[in-house]
MOPAC internal coordinates of N, CA, C and O (Angstrom, degrees):
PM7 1SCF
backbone

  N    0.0000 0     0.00 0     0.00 0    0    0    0
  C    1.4640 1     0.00 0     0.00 0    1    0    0
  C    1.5173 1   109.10 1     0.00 0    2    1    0
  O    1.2310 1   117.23 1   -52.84 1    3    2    1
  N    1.6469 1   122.88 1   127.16 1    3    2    1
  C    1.0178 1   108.60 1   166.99 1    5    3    2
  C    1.5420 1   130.32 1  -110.80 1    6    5    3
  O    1.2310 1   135.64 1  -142.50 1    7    6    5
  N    1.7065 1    87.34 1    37.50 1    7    6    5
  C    1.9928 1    91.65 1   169.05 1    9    7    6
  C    1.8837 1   104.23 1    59.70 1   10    9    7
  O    1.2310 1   134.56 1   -36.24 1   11   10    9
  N    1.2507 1    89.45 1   143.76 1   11   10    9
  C    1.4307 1   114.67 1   162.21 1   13   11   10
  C    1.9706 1   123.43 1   -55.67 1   14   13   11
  O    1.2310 1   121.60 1   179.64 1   15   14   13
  N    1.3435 1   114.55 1    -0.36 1   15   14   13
  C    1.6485 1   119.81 1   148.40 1   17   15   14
  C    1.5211 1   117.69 1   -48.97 1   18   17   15
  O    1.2310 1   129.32 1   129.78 1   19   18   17
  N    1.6428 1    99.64 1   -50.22 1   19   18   17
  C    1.6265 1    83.82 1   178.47 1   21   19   18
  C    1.4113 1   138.71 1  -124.55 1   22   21   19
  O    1.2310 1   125.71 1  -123.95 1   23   22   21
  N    1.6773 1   106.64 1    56.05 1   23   22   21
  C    1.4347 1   137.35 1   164.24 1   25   23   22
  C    1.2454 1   106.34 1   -86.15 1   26   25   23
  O    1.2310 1   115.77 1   -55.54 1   27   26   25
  N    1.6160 1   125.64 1   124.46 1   27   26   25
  C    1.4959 1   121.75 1   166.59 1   29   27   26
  C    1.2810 1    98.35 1   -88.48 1   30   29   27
  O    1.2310 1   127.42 1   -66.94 1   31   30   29
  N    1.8902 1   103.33 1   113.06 1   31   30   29
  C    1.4200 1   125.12 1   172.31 1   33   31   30
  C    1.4616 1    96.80 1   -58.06 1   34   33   31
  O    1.2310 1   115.28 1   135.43 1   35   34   33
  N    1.1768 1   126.55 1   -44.57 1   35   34   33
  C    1.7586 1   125.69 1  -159.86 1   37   35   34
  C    1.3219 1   104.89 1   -44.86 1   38   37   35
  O    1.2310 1   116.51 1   132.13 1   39   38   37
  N    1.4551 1   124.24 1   -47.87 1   39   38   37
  C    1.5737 1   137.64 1  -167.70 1   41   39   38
  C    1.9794 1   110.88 1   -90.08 1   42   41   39
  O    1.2310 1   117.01 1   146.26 1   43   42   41
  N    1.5790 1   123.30 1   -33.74 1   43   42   41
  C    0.7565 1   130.93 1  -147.99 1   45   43   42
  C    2.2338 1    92.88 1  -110.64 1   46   45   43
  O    1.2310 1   122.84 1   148.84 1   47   46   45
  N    1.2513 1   112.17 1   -31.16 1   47   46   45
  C    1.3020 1   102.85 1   169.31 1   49   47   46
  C    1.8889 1   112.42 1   -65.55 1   50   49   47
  O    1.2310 1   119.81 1    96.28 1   51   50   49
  N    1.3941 1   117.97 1   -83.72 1   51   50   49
  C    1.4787 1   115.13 1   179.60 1   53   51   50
  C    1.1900 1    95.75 1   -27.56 1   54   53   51
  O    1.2310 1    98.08 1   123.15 1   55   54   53
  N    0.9571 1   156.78 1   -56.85 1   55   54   53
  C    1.4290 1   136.67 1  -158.04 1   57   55   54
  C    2.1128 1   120.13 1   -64.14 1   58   57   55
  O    1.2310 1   129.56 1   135.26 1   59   58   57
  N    1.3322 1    99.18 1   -44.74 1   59   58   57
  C    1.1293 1   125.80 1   164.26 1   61   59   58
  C    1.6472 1   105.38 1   -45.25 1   62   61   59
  O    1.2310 1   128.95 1    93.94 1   63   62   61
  N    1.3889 1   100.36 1   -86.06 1   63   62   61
  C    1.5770 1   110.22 1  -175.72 1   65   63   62
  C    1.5870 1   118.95 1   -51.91 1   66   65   63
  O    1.2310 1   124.93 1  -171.92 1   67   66   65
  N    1.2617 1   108.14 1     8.08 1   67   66   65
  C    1.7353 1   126.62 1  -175.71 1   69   67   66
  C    1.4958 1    89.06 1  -115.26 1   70   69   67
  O    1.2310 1   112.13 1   131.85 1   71   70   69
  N    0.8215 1   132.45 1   -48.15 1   71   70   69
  C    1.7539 1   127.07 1  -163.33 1   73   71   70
  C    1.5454 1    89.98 1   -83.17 1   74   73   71
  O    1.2310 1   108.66 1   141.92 1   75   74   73
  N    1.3475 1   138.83 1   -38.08 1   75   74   73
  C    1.4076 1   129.59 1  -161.93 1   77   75   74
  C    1.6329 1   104.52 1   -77.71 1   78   77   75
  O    1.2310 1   120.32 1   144.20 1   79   78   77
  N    1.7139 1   116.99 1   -35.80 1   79   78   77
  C    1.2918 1   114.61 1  -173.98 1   81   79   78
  C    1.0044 1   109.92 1   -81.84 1   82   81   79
  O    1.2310 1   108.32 1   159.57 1   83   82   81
  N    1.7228 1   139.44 1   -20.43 1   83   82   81
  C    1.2382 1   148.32 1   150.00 1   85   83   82
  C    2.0061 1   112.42 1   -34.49 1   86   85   83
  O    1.2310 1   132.46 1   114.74 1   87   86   85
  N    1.5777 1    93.53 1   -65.26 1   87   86   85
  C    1.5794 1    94.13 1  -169.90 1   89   87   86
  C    1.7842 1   106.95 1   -60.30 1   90   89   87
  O    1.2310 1   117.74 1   158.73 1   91   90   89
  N    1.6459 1   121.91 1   -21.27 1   91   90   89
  C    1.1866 1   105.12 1  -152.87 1   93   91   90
  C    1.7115 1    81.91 1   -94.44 1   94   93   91
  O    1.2310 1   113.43 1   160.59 1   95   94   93
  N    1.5698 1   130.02 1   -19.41 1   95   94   93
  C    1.4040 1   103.63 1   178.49 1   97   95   94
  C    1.1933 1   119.86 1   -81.14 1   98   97   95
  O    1.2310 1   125.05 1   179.95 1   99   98   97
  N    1.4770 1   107.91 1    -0.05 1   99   98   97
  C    1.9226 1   109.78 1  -169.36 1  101   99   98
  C    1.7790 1    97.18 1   -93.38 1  102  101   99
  O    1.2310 1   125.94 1   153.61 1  103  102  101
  N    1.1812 1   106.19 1   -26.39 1  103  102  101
  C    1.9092 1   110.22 1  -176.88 1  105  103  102
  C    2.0731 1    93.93 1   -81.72 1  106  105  103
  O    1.2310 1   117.35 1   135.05 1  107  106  105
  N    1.0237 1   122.66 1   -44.95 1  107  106  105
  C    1.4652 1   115.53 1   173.30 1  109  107  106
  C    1.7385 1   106.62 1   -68.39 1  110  109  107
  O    1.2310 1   124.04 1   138.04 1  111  110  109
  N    1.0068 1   109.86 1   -41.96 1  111  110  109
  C    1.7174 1    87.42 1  -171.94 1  113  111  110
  C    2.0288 1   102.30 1   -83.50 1  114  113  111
  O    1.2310 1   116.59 1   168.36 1  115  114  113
  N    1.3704 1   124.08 1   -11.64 1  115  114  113
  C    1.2681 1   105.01 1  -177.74 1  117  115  114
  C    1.6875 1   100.62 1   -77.12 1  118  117  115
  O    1.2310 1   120.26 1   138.96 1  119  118  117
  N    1.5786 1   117.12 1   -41.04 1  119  118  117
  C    1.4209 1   120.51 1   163.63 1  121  119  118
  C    1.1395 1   113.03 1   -26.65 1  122  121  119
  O    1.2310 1   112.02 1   105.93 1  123  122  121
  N    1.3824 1   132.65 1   -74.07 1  123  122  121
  C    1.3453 1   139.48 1   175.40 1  125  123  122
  C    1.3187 1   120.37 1   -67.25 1  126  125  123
  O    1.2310 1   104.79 1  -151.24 1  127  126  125
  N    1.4614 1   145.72 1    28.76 1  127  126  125
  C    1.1070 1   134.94 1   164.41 1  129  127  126
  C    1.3461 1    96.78 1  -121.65 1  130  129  127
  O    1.2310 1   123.77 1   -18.01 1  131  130  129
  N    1.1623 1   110.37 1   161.99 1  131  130  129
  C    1.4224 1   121.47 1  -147.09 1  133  131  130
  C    1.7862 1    94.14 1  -114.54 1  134  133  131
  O    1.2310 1   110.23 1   120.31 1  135  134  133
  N    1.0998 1   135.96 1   -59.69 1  135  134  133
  C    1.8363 1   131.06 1   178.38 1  137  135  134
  C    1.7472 1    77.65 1  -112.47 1  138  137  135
  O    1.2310 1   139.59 1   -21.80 1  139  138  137
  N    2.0310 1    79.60 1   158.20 1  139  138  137
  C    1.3104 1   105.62 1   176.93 1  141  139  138
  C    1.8215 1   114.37 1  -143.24 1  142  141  139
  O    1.2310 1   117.40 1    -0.57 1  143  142  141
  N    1.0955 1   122.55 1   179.43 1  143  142  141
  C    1.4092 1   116.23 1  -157.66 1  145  143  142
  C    2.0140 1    76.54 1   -91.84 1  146  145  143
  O    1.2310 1    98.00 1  -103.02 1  147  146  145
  N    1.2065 1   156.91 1    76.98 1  147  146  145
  C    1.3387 1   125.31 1  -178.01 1  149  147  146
  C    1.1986 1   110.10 1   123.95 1  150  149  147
  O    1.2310 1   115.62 1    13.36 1  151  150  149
  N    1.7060 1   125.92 1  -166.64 1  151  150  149
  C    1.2817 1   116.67 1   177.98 1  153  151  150
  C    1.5634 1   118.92 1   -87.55 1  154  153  151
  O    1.2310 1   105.82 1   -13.21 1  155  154  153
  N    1.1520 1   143.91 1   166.79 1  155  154  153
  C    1.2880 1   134.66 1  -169.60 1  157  155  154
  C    1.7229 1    93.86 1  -112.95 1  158  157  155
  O    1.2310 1   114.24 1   177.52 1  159  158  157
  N    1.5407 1   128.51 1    -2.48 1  159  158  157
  C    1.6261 1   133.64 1   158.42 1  161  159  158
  C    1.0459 1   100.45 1  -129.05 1  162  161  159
  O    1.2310 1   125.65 1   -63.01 1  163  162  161
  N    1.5272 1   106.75 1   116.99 1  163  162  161
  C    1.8740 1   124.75 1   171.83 1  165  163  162
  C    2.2137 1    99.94 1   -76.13 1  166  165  163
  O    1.2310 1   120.10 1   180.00 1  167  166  165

């Protein structure tokens, strides 16, 4: 294993902090919609 030293955070954070603000608007807007195609807990 060579540990988290040699990940370039520069490329690998924005990406992160893009996928996290994604999941928290997709969990607020399924909250707020009222019918859904299915269950709203898999």
């Amino acid at each position: 294993m060579t540990g988290f030293e040699d990940i370039n955070w520069a490329l690998i954070a924005p990406i992160i902090v893009i996928q996290l603000i994604l999941m928290v608007t997709a969990l607020i807007d399924l909250a707020r919609s009222e019918g859904t195609n299915g269950p709203k807990i898999l």
